[in-house]
Phi, psi and omega in degrees: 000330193285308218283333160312315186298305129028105176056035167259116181264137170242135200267119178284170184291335194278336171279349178301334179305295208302311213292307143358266180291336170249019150245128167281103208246015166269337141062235198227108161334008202304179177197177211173115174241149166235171181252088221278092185297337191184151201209103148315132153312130178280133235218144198254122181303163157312338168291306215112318176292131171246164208226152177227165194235133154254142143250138218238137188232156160254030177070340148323288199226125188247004168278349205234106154234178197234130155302124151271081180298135177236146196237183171028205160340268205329307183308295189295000182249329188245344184342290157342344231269096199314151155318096190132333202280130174283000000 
């Protein structure tokens, strides 16, 4: 992990807002892990395609989460993917 880490800045999920607005975070390498709090049924777009919505926490602060839509290949791959998982 340290050598993943390496010149890398990690961004808690509860800090993204802030870090967002007072940073130009295209940038800056970063990274960031959630936790997957909750998985929406997976719903079909006005295209016909379906997509599924995570909401994703760092166990910090369990008020400040981020939606993750996942579409396409990402979709047909993690859909599965349980409720806890990091």
């Amino acid at each position: 992990m340290d050598r993943k880490m390496a010149n890398r800045k990690l961004i808690r999920l509860s800090q993204l807002k802030n870090k967002l607005a007072a940073e130009n975070l295209e940038e800056i390498d970063w990274v960031t892990f959630g936790v997957i709090v909750k998985k929406v049924t997976p719903q079909s777009a006005n295209n016909g395609r379906t997509f599924s919505i995570w909401r994703l926490n760092d166990l910090r602060d369990l008020n400040q989460c981020v939606s993750l839509f996942l579409f396409g290949d990402v979709h047909k791959e993690h859909w599965k993917t349980d409720q806890g998982t990091v």
